[in-house]
C-alpha positions as CSV (number, residue, x, y, z in Angstrom):
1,X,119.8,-21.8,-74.2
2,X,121.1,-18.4,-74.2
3,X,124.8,-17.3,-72.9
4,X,124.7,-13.5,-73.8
5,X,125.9,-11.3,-71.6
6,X,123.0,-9.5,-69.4
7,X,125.9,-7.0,-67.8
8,X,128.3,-7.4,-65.6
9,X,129.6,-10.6,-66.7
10,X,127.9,-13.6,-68.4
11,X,124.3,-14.7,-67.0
12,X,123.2,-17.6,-68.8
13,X,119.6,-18.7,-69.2
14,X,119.5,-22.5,-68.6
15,X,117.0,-25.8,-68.0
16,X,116.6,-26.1,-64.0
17,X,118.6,-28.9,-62.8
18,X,117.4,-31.0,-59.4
19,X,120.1,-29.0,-57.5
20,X,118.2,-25.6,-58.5
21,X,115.1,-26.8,-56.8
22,X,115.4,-24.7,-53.6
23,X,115.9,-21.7,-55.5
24,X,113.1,-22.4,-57.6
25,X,110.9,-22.9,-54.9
26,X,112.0,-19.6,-53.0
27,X,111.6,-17.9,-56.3
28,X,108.0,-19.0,-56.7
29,X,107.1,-18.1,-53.4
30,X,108.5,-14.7,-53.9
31,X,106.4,-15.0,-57.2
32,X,103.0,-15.8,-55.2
33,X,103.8,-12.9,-53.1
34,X,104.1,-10.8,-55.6
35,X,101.0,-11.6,-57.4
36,X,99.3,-11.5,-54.0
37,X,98.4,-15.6,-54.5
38,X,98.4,-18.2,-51.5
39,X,101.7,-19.1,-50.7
40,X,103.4,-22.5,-52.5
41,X,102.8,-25.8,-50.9
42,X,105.1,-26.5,-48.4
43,X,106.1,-29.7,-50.3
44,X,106.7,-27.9,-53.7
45,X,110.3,-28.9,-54.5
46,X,109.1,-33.1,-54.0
47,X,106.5,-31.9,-56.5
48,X,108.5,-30.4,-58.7
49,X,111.2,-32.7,-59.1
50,X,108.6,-35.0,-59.9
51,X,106.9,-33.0,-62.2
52,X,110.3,-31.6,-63.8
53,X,112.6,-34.5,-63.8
54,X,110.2,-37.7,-63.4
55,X,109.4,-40.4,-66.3
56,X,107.4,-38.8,-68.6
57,X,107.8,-35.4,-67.1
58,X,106.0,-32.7,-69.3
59,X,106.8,-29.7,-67.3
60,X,110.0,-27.9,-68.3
61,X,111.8,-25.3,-65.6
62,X,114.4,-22.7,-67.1
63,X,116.3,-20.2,-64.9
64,X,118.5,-17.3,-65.2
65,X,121.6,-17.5,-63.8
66,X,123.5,-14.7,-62.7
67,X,127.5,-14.9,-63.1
68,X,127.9,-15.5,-59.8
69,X,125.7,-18.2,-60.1
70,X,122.8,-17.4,-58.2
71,X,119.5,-17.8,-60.0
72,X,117.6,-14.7,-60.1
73,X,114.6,-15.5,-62.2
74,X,112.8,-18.9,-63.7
75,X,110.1,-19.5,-66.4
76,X,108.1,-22.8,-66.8
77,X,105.8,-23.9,-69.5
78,X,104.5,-27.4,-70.7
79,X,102.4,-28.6,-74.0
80,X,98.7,-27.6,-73.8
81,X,95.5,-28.6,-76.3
82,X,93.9,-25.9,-78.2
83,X,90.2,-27.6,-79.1
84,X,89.7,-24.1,-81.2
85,X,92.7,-24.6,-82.8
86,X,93.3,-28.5,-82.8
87,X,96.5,-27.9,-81.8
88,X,99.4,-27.8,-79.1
89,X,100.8,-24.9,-77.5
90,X,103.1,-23.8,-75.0
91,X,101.5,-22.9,-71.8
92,X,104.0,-20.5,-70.1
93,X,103.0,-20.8,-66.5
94,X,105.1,-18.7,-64.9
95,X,107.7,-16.0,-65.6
96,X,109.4,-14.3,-62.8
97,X,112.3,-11.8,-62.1
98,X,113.9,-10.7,-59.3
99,X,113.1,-7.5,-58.1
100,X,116.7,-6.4,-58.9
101,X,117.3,-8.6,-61.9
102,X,114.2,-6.9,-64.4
103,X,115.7,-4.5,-66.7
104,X,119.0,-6.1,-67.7
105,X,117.3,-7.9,-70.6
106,X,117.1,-11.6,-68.4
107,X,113.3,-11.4,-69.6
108,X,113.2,-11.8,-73.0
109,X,116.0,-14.1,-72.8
110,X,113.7,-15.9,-70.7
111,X,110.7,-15.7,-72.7
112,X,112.9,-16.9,-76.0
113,X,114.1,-20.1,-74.2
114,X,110.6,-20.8,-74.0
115,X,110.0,-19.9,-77.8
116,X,112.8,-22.6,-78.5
117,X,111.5,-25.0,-76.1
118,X,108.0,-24.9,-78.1
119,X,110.1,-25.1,-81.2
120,X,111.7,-28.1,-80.1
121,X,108.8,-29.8,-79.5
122,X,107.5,-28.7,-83.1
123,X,105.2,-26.1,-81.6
124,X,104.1,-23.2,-83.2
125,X,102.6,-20.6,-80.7
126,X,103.8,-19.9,-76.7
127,X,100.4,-19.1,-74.6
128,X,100.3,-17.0,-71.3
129,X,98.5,-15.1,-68.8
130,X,99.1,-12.3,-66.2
131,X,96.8,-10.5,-63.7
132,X,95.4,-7.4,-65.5
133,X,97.0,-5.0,-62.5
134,X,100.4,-6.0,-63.9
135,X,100.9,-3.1,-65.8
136,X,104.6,-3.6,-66.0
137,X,104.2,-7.2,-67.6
138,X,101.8,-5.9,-70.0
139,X,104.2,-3.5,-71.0
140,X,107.1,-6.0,-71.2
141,X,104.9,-8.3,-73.3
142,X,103.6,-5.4,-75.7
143,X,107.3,-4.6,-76.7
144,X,107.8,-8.2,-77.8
145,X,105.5,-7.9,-79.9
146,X,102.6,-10.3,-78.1
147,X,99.1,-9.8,-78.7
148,X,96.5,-10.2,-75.5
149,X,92.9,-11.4,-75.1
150,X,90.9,-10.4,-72.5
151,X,89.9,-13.4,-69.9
152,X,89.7,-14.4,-67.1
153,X,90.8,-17.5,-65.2
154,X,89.0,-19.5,-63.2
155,X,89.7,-22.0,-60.5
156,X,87.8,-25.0,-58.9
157,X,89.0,-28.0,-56.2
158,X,88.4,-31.1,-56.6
159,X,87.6,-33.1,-53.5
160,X,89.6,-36.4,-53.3
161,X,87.5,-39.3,-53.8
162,X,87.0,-41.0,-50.0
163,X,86.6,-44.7,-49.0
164,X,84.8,-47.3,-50.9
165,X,84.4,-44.7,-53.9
166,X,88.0,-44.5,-54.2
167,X,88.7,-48.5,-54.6
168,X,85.7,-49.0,-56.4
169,X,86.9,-46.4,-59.2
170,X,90.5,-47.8,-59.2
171,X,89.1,-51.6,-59.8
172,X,86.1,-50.8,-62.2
173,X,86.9,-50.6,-65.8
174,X,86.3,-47.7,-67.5
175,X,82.9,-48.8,-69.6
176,X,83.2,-48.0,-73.3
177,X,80.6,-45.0,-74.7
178,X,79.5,-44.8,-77.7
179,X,79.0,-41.4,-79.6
180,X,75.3,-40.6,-78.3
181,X,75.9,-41.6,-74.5
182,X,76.2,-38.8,-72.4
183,X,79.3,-38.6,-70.7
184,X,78.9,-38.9,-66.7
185,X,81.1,-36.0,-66.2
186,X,78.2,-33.4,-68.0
187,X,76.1,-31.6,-66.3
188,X,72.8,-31.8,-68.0
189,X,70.6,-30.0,-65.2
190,X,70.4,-25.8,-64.2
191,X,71.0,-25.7,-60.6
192,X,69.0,-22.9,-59.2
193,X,70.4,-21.2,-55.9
């Protein structure tokens, strides 16, 4: 990670620890707000400890410290599948600055512990995604030299599974498919509306 000094002192771009996760979790709310999303769950740090710092954990959390050693800032990111490609990436989730902490060069310190993150993992591209209104990200992202496609994302729930469906799923094998059996999960049929 990155010790430089962002001004005023030494701010130091580190991996979260479990004692950050209050912070974090203030710092993603002020996030959602300022993308105009939903607010976080109201359990989010038991999530993300889990997520961060449980067995297996693929999710990685870096802040930005300020020398007083307040965290004004985080990025996370975990290992994605490219099926164009056939390859991993780095999906950088989330990126997000104070207000009062954008412009001292805490960004692209950021966004380069991410790059060594994916390099770490023997990755060779980072991946993200911001609202098109975000004029000022785009603009931060231009000057590092990032190149954008035009997409959009898309969300969907998933209802939980209920009752009997729910024990009979967790107690039935998975049966094995061969190549030309339709997987259940396709949907074969137009629905018209």
């Amino acid at each position: 990670m990155s010790d430089r000094d962002g001004g005023g002192g030494t701010a130091v771009v580190r991996r979260a620890r479990p004692e950050d996760l209050g912070r974090v979790v203030e710092l993603v709310a002020e996030h959602a707000a300022y993308e105009k999303a939903a607010p976080p769950a109201p359990d989010l740090a038991t999530r993300l400890s889990r997520l961060l710092f449980g067995a297996g954990s693929r999710l990685r959390c870096l802040v930005a410290e300020l020398p007083d050693g307040s965290l004004a800032g985080y990025a996370t990111c975990a290992p994605e599948l490219s099926t164009w490609d056939g390859a991993e990436y780095l999906h950088m989730d989330c990126l997000y600055l104070t207000s009062t902490a954008r412009g001292h060069g805490l960004g692209p310190r950021l966004v380069e512990a991410v790059r060594e993150e994916a390099r770490a993992l023997g990755l060779a591209e980072t991946q993200w995604q911001t609202p098109a209104w975000n004029e000022g990200a785009i603009r931060f992202y231009d000057r590092l030299g990032a190149t954008s496609k035009e997409k959009r994302r898309f969300s969907l729930p998933v209802e939980p599974i209920q009752g009997s469906q729910a024990s009979t799923l967790k107690s039935s094998p998975t049966p094995a498919r061969s190549a030309t059996t339709p997987s259940p999960f396709l949907v074969t049929e137009h629905l018209r509306g």
